[in-house]
Backbone as CSV, one residue per row, in Angstrom:
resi,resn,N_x,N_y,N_z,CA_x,CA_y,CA_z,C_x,C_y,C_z
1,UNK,171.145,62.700,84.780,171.583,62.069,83.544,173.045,61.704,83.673
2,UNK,173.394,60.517,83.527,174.517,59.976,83.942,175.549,60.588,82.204
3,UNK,176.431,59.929,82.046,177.666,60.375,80.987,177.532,60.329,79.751
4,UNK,178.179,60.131,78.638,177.623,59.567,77.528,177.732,57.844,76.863
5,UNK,177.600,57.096,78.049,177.366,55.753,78.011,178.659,55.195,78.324
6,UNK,179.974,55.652,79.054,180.814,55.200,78.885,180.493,54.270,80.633
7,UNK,180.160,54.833,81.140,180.190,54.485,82.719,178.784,53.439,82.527
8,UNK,178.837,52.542,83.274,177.658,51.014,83.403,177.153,51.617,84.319
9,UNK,175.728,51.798,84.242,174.362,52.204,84.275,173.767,50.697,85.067
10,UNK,173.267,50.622,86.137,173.162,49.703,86.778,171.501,49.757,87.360
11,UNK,170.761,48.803,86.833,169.521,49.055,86.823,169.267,47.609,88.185
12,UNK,168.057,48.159,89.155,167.822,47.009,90.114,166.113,46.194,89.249
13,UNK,166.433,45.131,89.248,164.893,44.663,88.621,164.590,43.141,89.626
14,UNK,163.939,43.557,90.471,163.127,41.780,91.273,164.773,41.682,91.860
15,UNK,165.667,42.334,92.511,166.714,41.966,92.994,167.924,41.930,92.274
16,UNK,167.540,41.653,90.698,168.907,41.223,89.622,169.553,42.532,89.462
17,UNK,170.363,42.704,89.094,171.036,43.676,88.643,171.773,43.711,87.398
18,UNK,171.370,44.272,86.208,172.020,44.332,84.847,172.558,45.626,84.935
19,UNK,173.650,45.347,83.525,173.994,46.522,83.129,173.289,46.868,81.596
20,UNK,173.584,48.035,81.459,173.102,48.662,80.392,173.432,49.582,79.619
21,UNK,174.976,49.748,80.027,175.931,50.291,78.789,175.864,50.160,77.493
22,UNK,175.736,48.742,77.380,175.514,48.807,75.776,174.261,49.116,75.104
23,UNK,173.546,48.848,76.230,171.916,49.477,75.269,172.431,50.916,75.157
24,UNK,173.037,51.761,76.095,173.219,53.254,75.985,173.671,53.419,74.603
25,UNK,174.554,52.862,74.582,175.963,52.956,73.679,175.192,52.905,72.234
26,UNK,174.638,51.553,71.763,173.839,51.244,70.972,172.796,52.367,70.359
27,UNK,171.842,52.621,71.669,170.949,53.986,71.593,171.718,55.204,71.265
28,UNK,172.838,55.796,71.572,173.258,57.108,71.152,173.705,56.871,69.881
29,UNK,174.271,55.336,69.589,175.163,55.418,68.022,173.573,55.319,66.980
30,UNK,172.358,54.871,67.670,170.929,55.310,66.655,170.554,56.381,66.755
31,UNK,170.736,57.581,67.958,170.293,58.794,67.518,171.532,59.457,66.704
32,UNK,172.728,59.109,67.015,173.404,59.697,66.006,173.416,59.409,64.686
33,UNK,173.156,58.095,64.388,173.170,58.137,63.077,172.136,57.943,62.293
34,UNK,170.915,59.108,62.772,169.258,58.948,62.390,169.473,60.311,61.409
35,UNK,170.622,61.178,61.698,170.041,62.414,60.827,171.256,62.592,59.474
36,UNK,171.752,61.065,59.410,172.509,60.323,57.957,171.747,59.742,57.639
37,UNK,170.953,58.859,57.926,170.194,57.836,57.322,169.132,58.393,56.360
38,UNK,168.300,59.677,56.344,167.586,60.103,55.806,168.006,60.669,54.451
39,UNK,168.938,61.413,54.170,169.225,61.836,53.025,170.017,60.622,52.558
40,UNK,170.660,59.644,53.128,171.485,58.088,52.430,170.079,57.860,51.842
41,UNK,169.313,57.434,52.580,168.091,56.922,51.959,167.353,57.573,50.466
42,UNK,167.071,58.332,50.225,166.213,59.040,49.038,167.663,59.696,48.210
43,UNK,168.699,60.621,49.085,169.021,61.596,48.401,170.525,60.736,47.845
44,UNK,171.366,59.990,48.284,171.957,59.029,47.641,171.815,58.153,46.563
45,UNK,170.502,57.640,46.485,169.858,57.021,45.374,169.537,58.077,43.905
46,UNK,169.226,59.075,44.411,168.803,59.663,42.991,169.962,60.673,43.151
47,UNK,170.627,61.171,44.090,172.261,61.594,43.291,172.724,60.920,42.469
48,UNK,172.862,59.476,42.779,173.573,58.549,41.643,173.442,58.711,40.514
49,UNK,171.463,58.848,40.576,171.321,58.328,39.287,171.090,59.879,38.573
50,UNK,171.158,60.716,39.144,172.042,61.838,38.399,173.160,62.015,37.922
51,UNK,174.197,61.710,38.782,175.659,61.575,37.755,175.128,60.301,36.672
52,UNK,175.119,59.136,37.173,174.860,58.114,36.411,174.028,58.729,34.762
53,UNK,172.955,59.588,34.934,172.574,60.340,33.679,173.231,60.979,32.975
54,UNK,173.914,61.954,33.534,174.505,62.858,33.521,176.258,62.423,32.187
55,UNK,176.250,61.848,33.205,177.440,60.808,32.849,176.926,60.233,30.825
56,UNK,176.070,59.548,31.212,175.579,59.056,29.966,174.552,59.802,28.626
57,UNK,174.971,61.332,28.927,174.520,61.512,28.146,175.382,62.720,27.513
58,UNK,177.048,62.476,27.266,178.184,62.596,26.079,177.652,63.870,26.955
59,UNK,177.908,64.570,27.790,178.187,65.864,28.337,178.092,66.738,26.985
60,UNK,176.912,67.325,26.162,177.134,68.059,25.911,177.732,69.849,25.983
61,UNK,177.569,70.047,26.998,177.709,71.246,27.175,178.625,71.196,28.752
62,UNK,179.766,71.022,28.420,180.763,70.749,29.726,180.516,71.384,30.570
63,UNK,180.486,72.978,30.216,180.664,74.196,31.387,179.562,73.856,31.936
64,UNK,178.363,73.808,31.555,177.051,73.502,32.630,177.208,72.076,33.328
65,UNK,177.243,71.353,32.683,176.857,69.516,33.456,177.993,69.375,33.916
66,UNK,179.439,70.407,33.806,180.212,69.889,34.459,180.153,70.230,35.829
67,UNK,179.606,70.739,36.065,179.058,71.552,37.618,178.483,70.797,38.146
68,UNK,176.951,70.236,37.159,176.142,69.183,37.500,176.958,67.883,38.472
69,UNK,177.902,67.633,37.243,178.558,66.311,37.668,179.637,66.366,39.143
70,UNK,180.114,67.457,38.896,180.817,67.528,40.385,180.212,68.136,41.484
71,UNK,178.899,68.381,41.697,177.625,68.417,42.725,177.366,66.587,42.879
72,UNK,177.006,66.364,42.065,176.248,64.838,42.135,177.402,64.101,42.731
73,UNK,178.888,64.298,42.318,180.376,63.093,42.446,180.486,63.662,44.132
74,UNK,180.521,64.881,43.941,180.686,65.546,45.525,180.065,65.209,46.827
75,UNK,178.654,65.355,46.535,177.643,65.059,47.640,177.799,63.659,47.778
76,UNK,177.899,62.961,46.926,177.505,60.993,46.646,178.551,60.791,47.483
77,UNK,179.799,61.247,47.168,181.058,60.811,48.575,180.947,61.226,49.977
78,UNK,180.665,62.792,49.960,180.918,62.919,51.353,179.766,62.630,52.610
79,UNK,178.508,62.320,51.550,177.039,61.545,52.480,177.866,60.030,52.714
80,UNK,178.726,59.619,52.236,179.126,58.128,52.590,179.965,58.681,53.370
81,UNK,180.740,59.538,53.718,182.240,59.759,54.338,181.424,60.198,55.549
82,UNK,180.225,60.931,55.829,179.792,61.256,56.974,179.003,60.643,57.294
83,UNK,178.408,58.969,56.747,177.368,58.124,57.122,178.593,57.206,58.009
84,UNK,180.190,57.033,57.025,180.782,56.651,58.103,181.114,56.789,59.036
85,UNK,181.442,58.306,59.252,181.906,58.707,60.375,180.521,58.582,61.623
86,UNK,179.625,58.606,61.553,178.463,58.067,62.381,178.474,56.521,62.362
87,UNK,179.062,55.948,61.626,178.692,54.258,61.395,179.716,53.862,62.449
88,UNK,180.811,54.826,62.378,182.209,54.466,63.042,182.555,54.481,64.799
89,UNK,181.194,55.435,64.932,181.466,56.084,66.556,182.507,57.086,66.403
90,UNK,182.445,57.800,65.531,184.041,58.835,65.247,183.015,59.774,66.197
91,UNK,182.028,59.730,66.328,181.405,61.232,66.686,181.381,61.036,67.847
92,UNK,181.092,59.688,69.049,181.281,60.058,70.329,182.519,60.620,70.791
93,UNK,183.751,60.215,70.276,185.100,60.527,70.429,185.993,62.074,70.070
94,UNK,185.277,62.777,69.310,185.143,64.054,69.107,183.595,64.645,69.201
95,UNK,184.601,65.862,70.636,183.529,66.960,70.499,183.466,67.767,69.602
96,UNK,182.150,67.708,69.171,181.793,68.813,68.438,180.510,69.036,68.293
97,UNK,179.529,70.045,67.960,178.123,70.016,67.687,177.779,69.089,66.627
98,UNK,177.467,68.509,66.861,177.376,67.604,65.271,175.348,67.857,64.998
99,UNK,175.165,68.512,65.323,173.633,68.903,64.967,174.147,70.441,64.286
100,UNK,174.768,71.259,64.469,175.444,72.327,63.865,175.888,71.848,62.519
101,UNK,176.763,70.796,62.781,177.938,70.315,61.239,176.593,70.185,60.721
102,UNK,176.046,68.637,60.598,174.390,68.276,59.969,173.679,69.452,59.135
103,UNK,173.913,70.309,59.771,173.153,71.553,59.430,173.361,71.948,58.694
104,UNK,174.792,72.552,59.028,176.141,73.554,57.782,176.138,72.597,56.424
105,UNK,176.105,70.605,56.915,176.530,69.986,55.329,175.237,70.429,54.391
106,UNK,173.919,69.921,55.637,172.907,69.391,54.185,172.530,71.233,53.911
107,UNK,173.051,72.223,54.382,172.131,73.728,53.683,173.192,73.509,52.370
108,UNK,174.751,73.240,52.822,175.480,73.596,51.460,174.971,72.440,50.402
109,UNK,174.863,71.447,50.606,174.729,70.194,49.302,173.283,70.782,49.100
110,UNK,172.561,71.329,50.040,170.744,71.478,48.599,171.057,72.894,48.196
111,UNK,172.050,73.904,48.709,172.436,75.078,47.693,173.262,74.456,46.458
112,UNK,174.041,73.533,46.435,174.919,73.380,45.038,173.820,72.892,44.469
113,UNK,172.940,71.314,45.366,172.269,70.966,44.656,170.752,71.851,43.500
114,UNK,170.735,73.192,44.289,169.716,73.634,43.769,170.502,74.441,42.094
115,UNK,171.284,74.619,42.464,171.903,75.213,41.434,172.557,74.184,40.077
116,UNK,173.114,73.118,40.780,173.125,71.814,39.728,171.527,71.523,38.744
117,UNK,170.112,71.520,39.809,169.290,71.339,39.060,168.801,72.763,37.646
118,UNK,169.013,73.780,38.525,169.063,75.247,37.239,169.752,75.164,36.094
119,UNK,171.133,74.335,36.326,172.178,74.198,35.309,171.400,73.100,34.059
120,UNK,171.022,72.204,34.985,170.884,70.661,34.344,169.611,71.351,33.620
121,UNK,167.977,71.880,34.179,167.224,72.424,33.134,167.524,73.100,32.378
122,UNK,168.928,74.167,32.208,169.052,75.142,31.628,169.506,74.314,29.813
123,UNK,170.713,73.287,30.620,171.032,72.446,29.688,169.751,71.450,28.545
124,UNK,168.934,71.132,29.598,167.635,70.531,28.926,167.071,71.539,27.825
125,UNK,166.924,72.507,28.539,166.176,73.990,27.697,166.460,74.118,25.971
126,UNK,167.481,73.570,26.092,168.338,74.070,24.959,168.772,72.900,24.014
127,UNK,167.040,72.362,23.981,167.181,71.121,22.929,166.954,71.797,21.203
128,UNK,166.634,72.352,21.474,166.525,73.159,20.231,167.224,74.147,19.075
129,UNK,168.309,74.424,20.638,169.639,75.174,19.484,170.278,74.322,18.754
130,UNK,170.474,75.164,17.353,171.362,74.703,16.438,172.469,75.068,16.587
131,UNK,173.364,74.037,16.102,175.093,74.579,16.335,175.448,74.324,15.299
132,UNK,176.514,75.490,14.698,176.948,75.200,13.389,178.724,74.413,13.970
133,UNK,178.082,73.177,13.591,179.546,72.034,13.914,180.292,72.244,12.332
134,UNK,181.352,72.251,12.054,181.870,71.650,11.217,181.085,71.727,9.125
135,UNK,180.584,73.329,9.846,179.741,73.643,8.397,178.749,72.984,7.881
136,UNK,178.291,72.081,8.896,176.743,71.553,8.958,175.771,72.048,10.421
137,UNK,175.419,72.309,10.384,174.172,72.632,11.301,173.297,71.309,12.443
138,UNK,173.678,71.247,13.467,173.077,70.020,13.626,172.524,70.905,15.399
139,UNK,171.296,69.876,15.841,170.840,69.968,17.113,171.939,69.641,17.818
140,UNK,171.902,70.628,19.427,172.730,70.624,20.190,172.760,68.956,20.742
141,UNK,171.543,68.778,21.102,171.250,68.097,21.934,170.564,66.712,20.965
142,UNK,170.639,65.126,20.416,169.799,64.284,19.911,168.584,64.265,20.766
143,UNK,167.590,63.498,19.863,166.723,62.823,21.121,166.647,61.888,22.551
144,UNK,168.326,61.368,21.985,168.609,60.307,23.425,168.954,61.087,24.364
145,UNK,170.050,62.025,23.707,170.224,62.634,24.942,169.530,63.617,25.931
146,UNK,168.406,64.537,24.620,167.564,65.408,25.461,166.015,64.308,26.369
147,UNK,166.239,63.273,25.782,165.533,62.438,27.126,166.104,62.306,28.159
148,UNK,167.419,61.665,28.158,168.474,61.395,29.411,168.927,62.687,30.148
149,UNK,168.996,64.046,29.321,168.933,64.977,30.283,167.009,65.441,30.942
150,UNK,165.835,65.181,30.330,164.840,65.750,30.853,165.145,64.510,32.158
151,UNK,165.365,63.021,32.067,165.434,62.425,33.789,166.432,63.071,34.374
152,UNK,167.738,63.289,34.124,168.537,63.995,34.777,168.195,65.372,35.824
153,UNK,167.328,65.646,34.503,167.033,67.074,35.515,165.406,67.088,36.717
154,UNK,164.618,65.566,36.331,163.725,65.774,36.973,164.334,64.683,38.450
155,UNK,165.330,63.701,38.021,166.310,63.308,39.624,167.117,64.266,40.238
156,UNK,167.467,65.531,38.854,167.947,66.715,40.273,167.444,67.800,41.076
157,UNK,165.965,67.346,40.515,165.010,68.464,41.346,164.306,67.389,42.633
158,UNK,164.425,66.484,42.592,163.841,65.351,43.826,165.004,65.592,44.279
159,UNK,166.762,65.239,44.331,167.270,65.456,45.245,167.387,65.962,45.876
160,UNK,167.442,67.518,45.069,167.050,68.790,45.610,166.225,68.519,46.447
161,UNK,165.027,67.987,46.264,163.849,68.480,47.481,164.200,67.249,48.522
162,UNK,165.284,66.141,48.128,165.610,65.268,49.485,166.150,66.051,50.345
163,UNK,167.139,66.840,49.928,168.389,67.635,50.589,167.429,68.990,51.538
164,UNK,166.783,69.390,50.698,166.085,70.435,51.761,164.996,69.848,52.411
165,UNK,164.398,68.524,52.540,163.689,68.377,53.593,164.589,67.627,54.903
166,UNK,165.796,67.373,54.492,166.787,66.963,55.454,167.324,68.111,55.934
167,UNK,167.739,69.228,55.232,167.915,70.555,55.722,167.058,70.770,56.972
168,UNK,165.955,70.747,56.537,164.751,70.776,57.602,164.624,70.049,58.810
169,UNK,165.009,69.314,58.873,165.052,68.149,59.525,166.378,68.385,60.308
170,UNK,167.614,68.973,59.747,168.483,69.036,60.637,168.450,70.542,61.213
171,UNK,167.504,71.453,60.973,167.476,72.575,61.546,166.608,72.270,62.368
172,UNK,165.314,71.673,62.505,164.744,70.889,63.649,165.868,70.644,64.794
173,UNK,166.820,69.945,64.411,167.259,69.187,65.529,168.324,70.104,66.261
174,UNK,168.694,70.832,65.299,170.180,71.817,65.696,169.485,73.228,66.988
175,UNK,168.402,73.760,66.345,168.000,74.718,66.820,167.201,74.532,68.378
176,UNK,167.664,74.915,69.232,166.889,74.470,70.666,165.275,74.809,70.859
């Protein structure tokens, strides 16, 4: 096995002789950036549209959804900051295990994430308490919003399960 594509790879075919550096080059920057693409794909989309819920539905209860919201703001950046750094070739240029990192990111984002979704049902749960506001009595939660939190919390249990089947997926690849 020759280097990691930096050296031209010189193939004989009917006499011709090509090179094939860049197919190398090409090929390692697709296996590297096969175990980003999976959680960009599913678990980016419905992070969004978790904060995006989240967001829109007047945060009742800060201390919980505010957790929510900085799980969802958190993960949504640094899956782009590490789709770039694979988009970039940053990873042939530093050593490092990067089937290890893969590993270490997606166990921590589906632990916050699992705990963002506990928060976000817990918050749902609690369409029913009354709060005495202002010497009137009113539901915690309206009907708009305890709809916009029941999607909230059923896009943070799919992310959840994006994040741990990518978990999976990168313990596949990490573990020999």
């Amino acid at each position: 096995m020759q280097g990691r594509g930096t050296e031209a790879a010189v193939l004989r075919e009917g006499g011709r002789e090509r090179s094939t550096a860049g197919e190398r080059v090409s090929l390692q920057r697709l296996t590297a950036v096969s175990p980003v693409l999976c959680p960009l794909d599913c678990s980016q989309v419905f992070g969004g549209l978790v904060w995006i819920l989240v967001a829109s539905s007047n945060v009742p209860l800060p201390l919980l959804q505010g957790w929510v919201m900085f799980v969802s703001v958190t993960a949504f950046v640094c899956s782009l900051l590490f789709l770039g750094v694979f988009l970039s070739g940053v990873v042939t240029q530093i050593n490092a295990n990067w089937n290890f990192l893969d590993f270490a990111y997606h166990f921590t984002v589906f632990v916050f994430y699992f705990g963002a979704f506990l928060l976000e049902a817990a918050t749902t749960s609690l369409h029913d308490l009354r709060c005495n506001r202002t010497m009137t009595v009113q539901l915690l939660l309206s009907d708009n919003q305890y709809n916009i939190n029941v999607a909230a919390t059923i896009f943070a249990f799919v992310t959840t399960a994006c994040y741990g089947c990518s978990l999976g997926l990168a313990l596949r690849r990490w573990r020999p």
